[in-house]
Each structure stands twice: as structure tokens, then as C-alpha cells.
C-alpha positions as CSV (number, residue, x, y, z in Angstrom):
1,X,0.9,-121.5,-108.9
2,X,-0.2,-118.3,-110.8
3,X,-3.6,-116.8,-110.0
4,X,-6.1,-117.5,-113.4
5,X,-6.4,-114.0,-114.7
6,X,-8.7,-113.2,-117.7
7,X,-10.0,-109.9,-119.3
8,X,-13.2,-111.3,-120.3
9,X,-12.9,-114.6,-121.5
10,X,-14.8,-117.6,-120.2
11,X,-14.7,-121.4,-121.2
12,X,-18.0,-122.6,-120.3
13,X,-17.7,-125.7,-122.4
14,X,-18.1,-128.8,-121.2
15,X,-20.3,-127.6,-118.3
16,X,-23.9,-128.2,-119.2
17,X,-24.8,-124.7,-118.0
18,X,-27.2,-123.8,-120.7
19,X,-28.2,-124.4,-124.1
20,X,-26.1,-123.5,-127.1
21,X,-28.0,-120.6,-128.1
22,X,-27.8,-119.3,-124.6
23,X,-23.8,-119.6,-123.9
24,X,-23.7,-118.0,-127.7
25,X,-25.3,-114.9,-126.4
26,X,-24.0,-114.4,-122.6
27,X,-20.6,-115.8,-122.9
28,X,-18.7,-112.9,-120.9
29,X,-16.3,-112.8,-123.8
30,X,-18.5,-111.6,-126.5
31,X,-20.6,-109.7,-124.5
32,X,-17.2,-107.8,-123.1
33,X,-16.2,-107.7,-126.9
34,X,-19.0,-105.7,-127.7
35,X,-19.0,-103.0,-125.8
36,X,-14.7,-102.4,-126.7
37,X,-13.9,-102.7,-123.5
38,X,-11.8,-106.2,-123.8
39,X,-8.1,-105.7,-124.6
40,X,-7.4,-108.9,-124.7
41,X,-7.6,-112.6,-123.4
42,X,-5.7,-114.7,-121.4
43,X,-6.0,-118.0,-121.1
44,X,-8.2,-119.6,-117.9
45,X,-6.9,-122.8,-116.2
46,X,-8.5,-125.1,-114.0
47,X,-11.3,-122.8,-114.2
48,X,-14.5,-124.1,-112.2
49,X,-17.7,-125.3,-114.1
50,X,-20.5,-123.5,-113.7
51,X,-23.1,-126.8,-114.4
52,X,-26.2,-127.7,-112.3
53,X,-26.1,-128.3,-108.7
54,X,-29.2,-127.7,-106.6
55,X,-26.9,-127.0,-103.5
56,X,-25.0,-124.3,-105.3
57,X,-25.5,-120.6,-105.5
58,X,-23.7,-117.2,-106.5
59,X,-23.3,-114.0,-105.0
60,X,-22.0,-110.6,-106.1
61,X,-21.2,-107.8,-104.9
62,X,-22.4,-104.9,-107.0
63,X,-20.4,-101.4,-106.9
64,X,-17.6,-102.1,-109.5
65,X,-18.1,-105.8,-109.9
66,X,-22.1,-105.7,-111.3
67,X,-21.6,-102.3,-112.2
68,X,-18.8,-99.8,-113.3
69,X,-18.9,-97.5,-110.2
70,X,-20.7,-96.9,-106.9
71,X,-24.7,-97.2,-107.2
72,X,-24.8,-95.1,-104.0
73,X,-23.1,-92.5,-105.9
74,X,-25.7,-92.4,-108.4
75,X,-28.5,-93.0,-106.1
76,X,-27.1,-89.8,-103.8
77,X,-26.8,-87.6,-107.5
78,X,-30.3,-88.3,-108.4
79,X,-31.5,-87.0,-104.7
80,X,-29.4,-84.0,-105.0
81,X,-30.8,-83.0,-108.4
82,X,-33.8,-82.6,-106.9
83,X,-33.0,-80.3,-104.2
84,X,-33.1,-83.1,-101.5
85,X,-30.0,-82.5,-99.3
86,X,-28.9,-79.0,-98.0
87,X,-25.6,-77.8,-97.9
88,X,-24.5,-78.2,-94.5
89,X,-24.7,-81.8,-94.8
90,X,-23.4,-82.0,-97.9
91,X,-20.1,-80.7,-96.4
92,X,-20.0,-82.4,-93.0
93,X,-20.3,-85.8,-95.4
94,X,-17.4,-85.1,-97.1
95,X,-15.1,-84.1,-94.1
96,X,-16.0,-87.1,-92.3
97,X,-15.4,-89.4,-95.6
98,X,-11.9,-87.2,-95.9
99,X,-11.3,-88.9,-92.3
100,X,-12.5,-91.9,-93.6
101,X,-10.4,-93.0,-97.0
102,X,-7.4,-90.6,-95.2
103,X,-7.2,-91.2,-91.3
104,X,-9.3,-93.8,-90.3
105,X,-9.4,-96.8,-93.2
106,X,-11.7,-99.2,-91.2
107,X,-11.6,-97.3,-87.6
108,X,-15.1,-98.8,-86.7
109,X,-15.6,-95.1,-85.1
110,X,-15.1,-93.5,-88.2
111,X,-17.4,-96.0,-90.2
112,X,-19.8,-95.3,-87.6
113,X,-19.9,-91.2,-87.8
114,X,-19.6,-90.9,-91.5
115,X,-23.0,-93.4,-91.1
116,X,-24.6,-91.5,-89.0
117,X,-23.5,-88.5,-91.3
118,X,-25.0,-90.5,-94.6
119,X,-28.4,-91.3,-92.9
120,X,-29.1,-87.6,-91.6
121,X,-29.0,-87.2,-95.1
122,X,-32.7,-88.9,-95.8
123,X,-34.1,-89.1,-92.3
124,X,-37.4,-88.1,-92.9
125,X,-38.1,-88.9,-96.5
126,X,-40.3,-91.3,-97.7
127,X,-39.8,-95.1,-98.7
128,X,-41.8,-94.1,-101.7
129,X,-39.4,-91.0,-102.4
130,X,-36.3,-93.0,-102.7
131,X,-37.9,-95.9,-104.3
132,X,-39.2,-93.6,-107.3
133,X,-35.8,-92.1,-107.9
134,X,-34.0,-95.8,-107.7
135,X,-36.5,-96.6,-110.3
136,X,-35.5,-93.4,-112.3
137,X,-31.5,-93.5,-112.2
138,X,-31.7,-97.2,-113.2
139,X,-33.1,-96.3,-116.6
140,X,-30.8,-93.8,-117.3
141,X,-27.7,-94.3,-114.9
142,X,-27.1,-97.7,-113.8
143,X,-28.5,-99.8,-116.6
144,X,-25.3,-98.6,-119.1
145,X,-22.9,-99.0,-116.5
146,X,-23.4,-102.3,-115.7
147,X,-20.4,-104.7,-116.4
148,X,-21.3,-107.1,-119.7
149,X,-18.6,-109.5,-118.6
150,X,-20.3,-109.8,-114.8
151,X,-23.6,-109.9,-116.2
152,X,-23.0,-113.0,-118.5
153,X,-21.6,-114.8,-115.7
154,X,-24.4,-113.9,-113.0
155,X,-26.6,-115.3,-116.4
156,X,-24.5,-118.4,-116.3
157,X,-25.1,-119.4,-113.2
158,X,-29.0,-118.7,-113.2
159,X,-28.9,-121.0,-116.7
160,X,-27.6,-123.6,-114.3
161,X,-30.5,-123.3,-112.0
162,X,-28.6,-121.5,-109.7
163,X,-29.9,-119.1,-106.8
164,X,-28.0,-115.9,-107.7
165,X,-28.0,-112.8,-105.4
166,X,-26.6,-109.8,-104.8
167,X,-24.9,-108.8,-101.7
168,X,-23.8,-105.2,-101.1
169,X,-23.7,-102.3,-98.2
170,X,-25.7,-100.0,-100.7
171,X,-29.0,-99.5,-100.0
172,X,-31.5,-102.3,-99.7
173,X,-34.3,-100.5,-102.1
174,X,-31.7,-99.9,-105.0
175,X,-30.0,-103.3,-104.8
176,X,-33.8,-105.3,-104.9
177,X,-34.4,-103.1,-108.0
178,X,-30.7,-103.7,-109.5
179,X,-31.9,-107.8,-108.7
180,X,-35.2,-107.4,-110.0
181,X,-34.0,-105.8,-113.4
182,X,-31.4,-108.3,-114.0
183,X,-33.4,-110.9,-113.4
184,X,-31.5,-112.7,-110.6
185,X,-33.0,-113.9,-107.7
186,X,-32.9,-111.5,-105.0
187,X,-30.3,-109.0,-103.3
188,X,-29.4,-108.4,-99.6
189,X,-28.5,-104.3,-98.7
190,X,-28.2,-102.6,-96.1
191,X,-31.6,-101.9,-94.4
192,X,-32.4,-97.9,-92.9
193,X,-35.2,-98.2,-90.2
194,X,-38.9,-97.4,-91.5
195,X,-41.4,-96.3,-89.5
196,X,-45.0,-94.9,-91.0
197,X,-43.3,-95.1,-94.1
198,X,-40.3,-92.8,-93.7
199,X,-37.0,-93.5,-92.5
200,X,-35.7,-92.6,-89.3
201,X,-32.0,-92.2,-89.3
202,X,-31.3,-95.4,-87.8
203,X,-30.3,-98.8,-89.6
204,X,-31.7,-102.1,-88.8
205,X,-28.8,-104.3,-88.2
206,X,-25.8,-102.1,-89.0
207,X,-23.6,-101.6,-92.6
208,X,-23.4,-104.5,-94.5
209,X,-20.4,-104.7,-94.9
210,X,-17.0,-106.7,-94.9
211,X,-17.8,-109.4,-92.1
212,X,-21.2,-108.6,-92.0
213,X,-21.6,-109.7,-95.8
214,X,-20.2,-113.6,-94.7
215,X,-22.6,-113.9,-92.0
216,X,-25.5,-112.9,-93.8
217,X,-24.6,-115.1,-96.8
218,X,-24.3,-117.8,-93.9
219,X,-27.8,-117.4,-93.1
220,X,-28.8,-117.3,-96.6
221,X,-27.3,-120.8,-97.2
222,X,-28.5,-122.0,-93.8
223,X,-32.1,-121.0,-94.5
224,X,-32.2,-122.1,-98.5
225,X,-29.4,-125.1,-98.0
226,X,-26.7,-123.9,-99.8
227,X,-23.6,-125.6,-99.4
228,X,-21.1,-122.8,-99.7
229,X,-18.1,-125.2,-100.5
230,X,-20.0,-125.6,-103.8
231,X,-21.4,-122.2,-103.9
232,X,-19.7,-119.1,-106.0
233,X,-18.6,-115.1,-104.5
234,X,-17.4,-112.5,-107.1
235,X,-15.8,-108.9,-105.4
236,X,-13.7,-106.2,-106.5
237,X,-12.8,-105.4,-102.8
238,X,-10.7,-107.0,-100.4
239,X,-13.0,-105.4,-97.8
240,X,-15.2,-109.1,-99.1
241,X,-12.4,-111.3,-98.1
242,X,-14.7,-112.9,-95.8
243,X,-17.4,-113.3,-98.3
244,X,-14.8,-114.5,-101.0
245,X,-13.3,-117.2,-98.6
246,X,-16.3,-118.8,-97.2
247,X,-17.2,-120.3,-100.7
248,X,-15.4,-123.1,-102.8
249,X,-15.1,-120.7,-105.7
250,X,-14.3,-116.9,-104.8
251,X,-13.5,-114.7,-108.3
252,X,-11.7,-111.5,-107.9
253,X,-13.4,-109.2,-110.7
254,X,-12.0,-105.6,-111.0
255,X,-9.9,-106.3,-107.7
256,X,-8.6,-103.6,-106.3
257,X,-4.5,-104.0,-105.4
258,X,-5.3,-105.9,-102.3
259,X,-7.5,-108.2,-103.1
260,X,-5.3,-108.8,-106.4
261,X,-2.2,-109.4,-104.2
262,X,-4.3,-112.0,-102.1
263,X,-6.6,-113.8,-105.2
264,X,-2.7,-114.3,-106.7
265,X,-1.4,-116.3,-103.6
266,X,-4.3,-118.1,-103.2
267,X,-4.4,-119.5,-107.0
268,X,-8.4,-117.7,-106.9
269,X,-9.9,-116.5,-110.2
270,X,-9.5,-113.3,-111.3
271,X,-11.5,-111.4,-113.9
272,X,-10.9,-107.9,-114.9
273,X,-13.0,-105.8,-117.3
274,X,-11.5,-102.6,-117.4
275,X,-9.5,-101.2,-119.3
276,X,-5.8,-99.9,-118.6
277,X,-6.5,-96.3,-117.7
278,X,-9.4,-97.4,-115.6
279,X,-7.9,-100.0,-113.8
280,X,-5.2,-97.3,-112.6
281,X,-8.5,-95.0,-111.6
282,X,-9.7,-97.2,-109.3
283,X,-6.7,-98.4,-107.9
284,X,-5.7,-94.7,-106.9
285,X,-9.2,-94.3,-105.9
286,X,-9.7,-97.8,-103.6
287,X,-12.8,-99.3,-104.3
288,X,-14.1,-99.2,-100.6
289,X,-15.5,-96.2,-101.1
290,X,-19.1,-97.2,-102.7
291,X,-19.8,-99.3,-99.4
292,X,-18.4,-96.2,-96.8
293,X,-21.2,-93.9,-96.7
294,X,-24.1,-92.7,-99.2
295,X,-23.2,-88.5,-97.8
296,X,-19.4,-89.1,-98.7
297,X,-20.2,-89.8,-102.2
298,X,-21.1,-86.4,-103.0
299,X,-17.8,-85.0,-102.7
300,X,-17.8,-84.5,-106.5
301,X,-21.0,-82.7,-106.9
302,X,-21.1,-81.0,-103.7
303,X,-17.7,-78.7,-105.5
304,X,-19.3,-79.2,-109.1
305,X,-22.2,-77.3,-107.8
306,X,-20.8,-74.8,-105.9
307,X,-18.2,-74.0,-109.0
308,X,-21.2,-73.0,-110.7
């Protein structure tokens, strides 16, 4: 059977999800329509209702499903504007993320060096420091890139009385901000170590991060009573195939090739907002990048600033 693939079309009749005036305003269709992204729209089969159930909940990944691009990108320019990260490990970032996308793919020795790489980068600064310049790059960075399409949906859910949350290896202060401004119910991120206010180059629990995402969503549902066979997952990567396939209703949105080539032989949902030159960006680009390390992602502006 073919996969369900849309470019930002939903039915949502029929479902009891929200009042008129509500679906009106947050269908994913129109609000994809008016931004221009939307080329066009196929038709959805068999697609599930998003209506009230106490036991169900969503989650979402956020670097190129809630938002066009990598918020640890953005949260790693803001820092470097303001004179935050020298040089040196500027550059050592980006030869261990060169080993990372190039040589070792998920090599959990590579993972763990570009890491340690990523959170040399803020040891030492204040919670308060990176908090103010989440706060900041939201307003003018994040806020505009954020997918209309992914955003009506997440809205869908929560009109259903649905816990929604985010789930995502950036950053635990800018994905509780990211929550907090959309209006969803909360986010889980990858958590640095604090102590007297400051972090110490250390993570709590590790990256979350492919399996880690599944078992923390497990916990989730164990603590809150979700029953994940009724619950929602929406992912651009197929790093999140465990996330995707421990609910009843996984969406591919903005998959990258592998996760399209699995959400097609498994008859999953698949929603794509991009259009045609971007989906070719980011399948040349992988998406696993925005979840690989926060030192990595400055690759771009480490040579735009030494051009200058």
C-alpha cells in the first residue's frame, strides 16, 4: 500500500478536535498556504483522527519538523555574536563534526568526542547567560522559521485535550522556551550539568537522542498514563525511528531519504512542507546534524567570519 503523503493538507473533519472557528484558523493547509510554501496537495487516506482521548498524547521533534532548521545552530550563532567562543574551539568543533557526518555516522565514539567538543564550548557560563540569549534568538530567529503546517497540527492535538511535547537532543533551556512560546505543554532536551549556576561540561544523562528519545517518551507515558498505541510522534529523521515506532500513529514530516524509504513501507503518514529546492537541501545535507553537537554547527560561521 502507498505511504499517505501530503504537502500540507489535513482533513480534520469528522474528528471533533476543535470548534469550527478553531480548525478554520490552524488547519495545516491554510496556514501552509499562507506563507507560499505549499505547492500542492495530495490527497490523505486512512488518515488518523485527531479527536479527544484522555490517554493520548503527541510528540515532536523540533529541528526541521517544528522548525525549518537546527535551533542549536541558531542558539550557537547568537553566542558567537557576542564574543562567547574562541577560535580554537570553534575549529576543533568542526573537525570532529567533519568525522562525524563523514567517517563515523553513529560511531558512539565519535558522538561522544564531538560532545565533549560542543560542551567545552559553554563550560563555565551561566544558566542565566544562555537562557537570555534563548529568549533573544526566539524573537528574531526561531519564531519565523517555525513550520505553519507542524504548528497547526501540534495546535490540533492540544484542541483535543491532548498533552503535546516536544522531544529533541537540543538543549533543554531553548526547547522549554520553544514549548513555552507555542503554547504546548512542555519539552524534554538534553540536560548539561549545573552547578552554582553554571554549567560544568558534563551532561546529566547523556544526548537525547535516537533511542534515548523512546525511552524517555516511555517514562513520560508511564508517569502521566499515556497509552502510546493511541498516542502521536512526528520526525524528520530516521535517527527517531524508535520514537516514531513506539506510538500507534508516527508522521514522517520533512523526512529525510531514510526515514521516507521506511514511512513508505510501513504505509506511515508522511507530511512534507518544503518546497522542491529545499527538500533536495536537506536531503544532501542529512538532517542528523541539528541533534550531533551544538560546536559542529558553527561550521558556517566559523569560515564566514574568518572570510571577513
Amino acid at each position: 500500500m502507498a505511504a499517505q503523503i501530503t504537502v500540507g493538507a489535513m482533513d480534520t473533519t469528522g474528528g471533533g478536535t476543535a470548534d469550527e472557528e478553531t480548525q478554520q484558523r490552524l488547519t495545516p493547509d491554510q496556514a501552509t498556504q499562507s506563507t507560499g510554501r505549499r505547492k500542492a496537495a495530495a490527497k490523505v487516506v486512512n488518515e488518523p483522527r485527531i479527536g479527544p482521548d484522555p490517554q493520548a498524547a503527541a510528540f515532536f521533534d523540533l529541528d526541521n519538523t517544528m522548525i525549518q532548521g537546527a535551533s542549536m545552530f541558531y542558539l550557537a550563532k547568537g553566542l558567537y555574536a557576542r564574543d562567547i567562543f574562541p577560535r580554537k574551539a570553534i575549529l576543533r568543533a568542526l573537525w570532529l563534526q567533519l568525522q562525524f557526518r563523514f567517517i563515523g555516522g553513529e560511531n558512539p565514539d565519535h558522538i561522544a568526542e564531538a560532545q565533549a567538543a560542543s560542551l567545552s564550548l559553554i563550560t563555565g557560563l551561566s544558566v542565566e547567560q544562555i537562557t537570555s540569549v534563548c529568549e533573544e534568538i526566539y524573537e528574531d530567529t526561531i519564531a519565523p522559521r517555525i513550520w505553519p503546517g507542524t504548528r497547526a497540527i501540534a495546535q490540533l492535538h492540544l484542541d483535543a485535550g491532548h498533552q503535546v511535547w516536544l522531544v529533541t537532543a537540543a538543549p533543554k533551556e531553548i526547547a522549554e522556551l520553544i514549548a513555552s512560546r507555542l503554547g504546548i505543554t512542555g519539552a524534554l532536551g538534553t540536560r548539561a550539568a549545573v552547578v552554582d549556576g553554571c554549567y560544568t561540561g558534563h551532561l546529566e544523562r547523556g544526548l537525547l537522542h535516537g533511542p534515548a528519545k523512546a525511552e524517555a517518551v516511555r517514562d513520560l507515558a508511564e508517569q502521566y498514563g499515556f497509552d502510546l498505541a493511541r498516542s502521536f510522534a512526528y520526525s524528520d529523521s530516521h535517527n527517531d525511528l524508535p520514537l516514531l515506532s513506539l506510538v500507534g500513529h508516527p508522521c514522517a514530516v520533512n523526512p529525510d531519504a531514510e526515514l521516507l524509504e521506511h514511512a513508505e513501507e510501513q504505509d506511515w503518514q508522511i507530511r512534507d512542507y518544503r518546497t522542491g529546492r529545499k527538500v533536495a537541501k536537506a536531503s544532501a545535507l542529512g538532517a542528523g546534524i541539528g541533534g550531533a553537537s551544538l560546536g559542529a554547527l558553527l561550521i558556517g560561521l566559523a569560515i564566514r567570519r574568518q572570510r571577513k
